[in-house]
C-alpha positions, 0 to 999 in steps of 0.5 A, spaced: 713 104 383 718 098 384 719 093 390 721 097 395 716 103 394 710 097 395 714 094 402 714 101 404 706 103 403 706 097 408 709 101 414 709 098 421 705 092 418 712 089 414 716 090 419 710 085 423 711 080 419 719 080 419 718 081 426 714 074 425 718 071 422 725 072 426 720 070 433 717 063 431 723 061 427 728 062 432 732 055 435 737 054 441 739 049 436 745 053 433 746 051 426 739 051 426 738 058 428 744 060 424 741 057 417 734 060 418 737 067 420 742 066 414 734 064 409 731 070 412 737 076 410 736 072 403 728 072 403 728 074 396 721 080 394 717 076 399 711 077 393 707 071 397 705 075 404 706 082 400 700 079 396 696 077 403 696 084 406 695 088 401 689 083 399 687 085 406 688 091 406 684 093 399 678 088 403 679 094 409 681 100 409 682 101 416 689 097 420 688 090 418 689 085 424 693 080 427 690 074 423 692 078 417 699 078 420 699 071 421 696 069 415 702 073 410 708 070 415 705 063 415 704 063 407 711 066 406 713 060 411 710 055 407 713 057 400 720 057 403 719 050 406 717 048 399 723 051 395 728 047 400 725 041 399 724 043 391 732 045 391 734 037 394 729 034 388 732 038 384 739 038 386 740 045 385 746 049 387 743 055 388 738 060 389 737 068 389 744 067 387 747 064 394 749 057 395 743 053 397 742 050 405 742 043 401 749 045 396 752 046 403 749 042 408 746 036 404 740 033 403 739 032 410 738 038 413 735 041 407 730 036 408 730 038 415 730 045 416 724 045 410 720 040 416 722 046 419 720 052 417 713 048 415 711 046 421 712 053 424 707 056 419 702 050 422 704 052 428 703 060 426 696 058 425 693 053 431 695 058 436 690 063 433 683 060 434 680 065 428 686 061 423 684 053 424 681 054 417 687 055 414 691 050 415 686 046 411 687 050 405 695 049 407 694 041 407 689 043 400 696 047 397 702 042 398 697 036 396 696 042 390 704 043 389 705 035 390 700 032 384 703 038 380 710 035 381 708 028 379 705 031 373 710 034 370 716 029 373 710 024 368 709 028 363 718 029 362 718 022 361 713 021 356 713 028 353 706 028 351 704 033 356 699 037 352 696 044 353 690 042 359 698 038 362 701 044 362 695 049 365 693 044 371 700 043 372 703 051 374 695 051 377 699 046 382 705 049 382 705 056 383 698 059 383 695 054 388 700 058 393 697 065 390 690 063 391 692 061 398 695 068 400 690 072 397 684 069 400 688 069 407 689 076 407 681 077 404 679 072 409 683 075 415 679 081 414 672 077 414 671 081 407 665 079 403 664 073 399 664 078 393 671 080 395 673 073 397 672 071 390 675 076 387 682 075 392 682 068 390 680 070 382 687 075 382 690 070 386 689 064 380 690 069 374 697 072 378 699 066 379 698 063 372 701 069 369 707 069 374 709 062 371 707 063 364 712 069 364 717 064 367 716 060 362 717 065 356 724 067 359 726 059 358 726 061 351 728 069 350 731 070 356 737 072 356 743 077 360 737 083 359 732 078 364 737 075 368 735 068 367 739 064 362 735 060 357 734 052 356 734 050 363 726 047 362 728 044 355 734 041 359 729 038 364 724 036 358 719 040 360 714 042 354 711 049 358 707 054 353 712 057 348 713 049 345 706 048 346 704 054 342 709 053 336 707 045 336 700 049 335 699 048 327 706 045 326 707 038 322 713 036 326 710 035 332 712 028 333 719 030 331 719 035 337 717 031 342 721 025 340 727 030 340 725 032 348 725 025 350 732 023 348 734 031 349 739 028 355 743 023 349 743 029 344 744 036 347 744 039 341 738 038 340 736 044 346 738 049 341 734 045 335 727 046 339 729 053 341 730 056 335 723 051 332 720 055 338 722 062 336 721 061 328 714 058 330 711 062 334 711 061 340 714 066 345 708 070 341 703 064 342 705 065 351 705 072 350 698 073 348 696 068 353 700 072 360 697 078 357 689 075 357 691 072 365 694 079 367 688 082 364 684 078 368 687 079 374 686 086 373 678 085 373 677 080 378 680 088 381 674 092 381 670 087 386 675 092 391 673 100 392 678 104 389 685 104 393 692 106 394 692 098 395 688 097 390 693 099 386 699 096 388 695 091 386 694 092 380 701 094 378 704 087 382 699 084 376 702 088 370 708 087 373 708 080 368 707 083 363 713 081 358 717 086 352 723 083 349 728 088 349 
């Protein structure tokens, strides 16, 4: 199974949500057409509304329902409108492998277009009477992914993040949003509040492995991963690998003083990374995915057996991380 196999077990339903999308995101407005064209032929796996309607179908086996259509577009609208602003904030190049909207156009029209795409997701909702309830768990997601920012913007500062920073800081960050998309497309489909606490059970325990496997790359990542290594160090993030070799070691004061004058002594990017490999670390990270994956797939078992259940399924052990 692979990304496109899972798109096509969504038949007639994907090609609703992309239909979706390209309706409420269209403009007489030219470059603004032309950009938000541009995003959606770079749209990336779309892992957020795939999430959401395979929930809602586990939850229903029968042909899930306009709101479940609405929910996963307006869940892909909100993470996108997020990546544009988060690409000012960091003044990032690129995204996908393209030129972002804010490396050609400036901060302005990121900023902008971000509003954009975020207030069509709102729109998305209010227009359906049986949604309203999800533009409060919309409000509860971007104030999630706000803190989550400034946490860690915070702890970069100090370098004193500690293990329980780290855990509520990519709760915030990255599985607030899996939450909201797997309790949409439960919800979407009236499921019980048995499968609604199992929706949002994987939704937060995909989402914390999801960013624990990025993390993991930022230190044995490399040509055979795609990601280069270093770039959290860089950024004086302390993210789990670190947190794991600083665990039993007795250089602890020594490593977080290295971090907080990384920028004054670039060398010491290769310094901390090699205390992490040599301590444990990625090993410490990696046991932690592995009990997040598996915990994921537990919170499974509230769904009856289905082919959807099983994509699922896949999509969580889809974390898993093997150094090659």
């Amino acid at each position: 199974m692979d990304n496109s196999s899972i798109i096509k077990g969504l038949g007639s339903d994907w090609t609703a949500v992309k239909d979706l999308l390209r309706d409420v995101l269209a403009s007489d407005v030219r470059l603004l057409d032309d950009i938000n064209t541009s995003l959606l032929s770079n749209s990336g796996k779309m892992l957020r509304p795939i999430l959401t309607l395979y929930v809602a179908r586990a939850c229903n086996q029968s042909r899930i329902c306009d709101e479940s259509l609405r929910s996963a577009a307006a869940v892909e609208l909100l993470h996108n409108a997020t990546l544009l602003h988060d690409d000012v904030a960091d003044e990032a190049a690129t995204r996908r492998g393209s030129p972002t909207v804010y490396s050609q156009f400036g901060p302005v029209p990121a900023v902008l277009i971000g509003d954009f795409w975020l207030a069509r997701a709102v729109g998305l909702l209010v227009d359906s009477p049986d949604l309203k309830w999800l533009v409060k768990e919309f409000s509860g997601t971007l104030t999630d992914l706000a803190e989550g920012e400034m946490l860690q913007q915070q702890k970069a500062f100090s370098s004193d993040t500690t293990i329980e920073d780290y855990l509520r800081i990519i709760y915030c960050k990255t599985a607030s949003l899996f939450v909201t998309a797997c309790e949409s497309g439960a919800r979407s489909v009236n499921a019980s509040d048995g499968m609604m606490k199992a929706a949002g059970d994987y939704g937060r325990a995909l989402g914390m492995a999801f960013q624990i496997r990025d993390d993991i790359l930022d230190y044995a990542g490399g040509e055979s991963t795609g990601k280069p290594s270093g770039l959290d160090l860089w950024e004086q993030k302390i993210t789990l690998p670190l947190l794991g070799a600083l665990k039993n070691s007795d250089k602890e004061g020594e490593i977080r003083k290295m971090i907080n004058s990384i920028h004054d002594h670039p060398e010491y990017c290769g310094r901390v990374r090699q205390f992490v490999l040599d301590g444990g670390g990625v090993e410490y990270a990696q046991k932690c995915l592995a009990e997040y994956i598996k915990e994921a797939r537990q919170s499974l078992e509230a769904f009856p057996p289905s082919f959807d259940r099983e994509v699922l399924a896949y999509i969580a052990d889809m974390n898993s991380f093997r150094e090659k």
